[in-house]
C-alpha positions in Angstrom: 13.4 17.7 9.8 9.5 17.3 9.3 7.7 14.9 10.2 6.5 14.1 6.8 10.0 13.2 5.6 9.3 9.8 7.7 9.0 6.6 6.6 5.7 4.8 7.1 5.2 1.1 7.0 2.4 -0.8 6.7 2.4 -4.9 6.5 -0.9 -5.6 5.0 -2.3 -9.5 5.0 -3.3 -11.5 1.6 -6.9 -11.1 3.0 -6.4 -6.9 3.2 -5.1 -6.4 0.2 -7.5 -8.7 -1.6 -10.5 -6.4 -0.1 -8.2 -3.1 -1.3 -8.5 -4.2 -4.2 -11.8 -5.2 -4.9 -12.8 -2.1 -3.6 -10.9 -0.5 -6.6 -8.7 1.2 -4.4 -5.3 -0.3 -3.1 -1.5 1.1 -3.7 1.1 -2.4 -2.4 4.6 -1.4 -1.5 6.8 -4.4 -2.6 10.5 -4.0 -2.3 10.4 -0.8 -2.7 8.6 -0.6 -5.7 5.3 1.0 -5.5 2.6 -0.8 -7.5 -0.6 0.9 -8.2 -3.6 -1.4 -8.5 -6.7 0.3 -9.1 -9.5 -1.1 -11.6 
């Protein structure tokens, strides 16, 4: 097995995301579902 079969997680705050984001650059994993939100 590879290593890049693992599973990463990453619990981001309100506050992070918010500054992804604005930056223009920020991919949220909710649930599984992988939202893209990029401007």
């Amino acid at each position: 097995m590879s290593k890049g079969n693992e599973r990463v997680l990453k619990v981001l705050s309100r506050e992070d995301i918010s500054n992804l984001i604005r930056k223009g650059n920020a991919i949220v994993i909710y649930e599984d579902k992988v939202l893209n939100l990029t401007s």
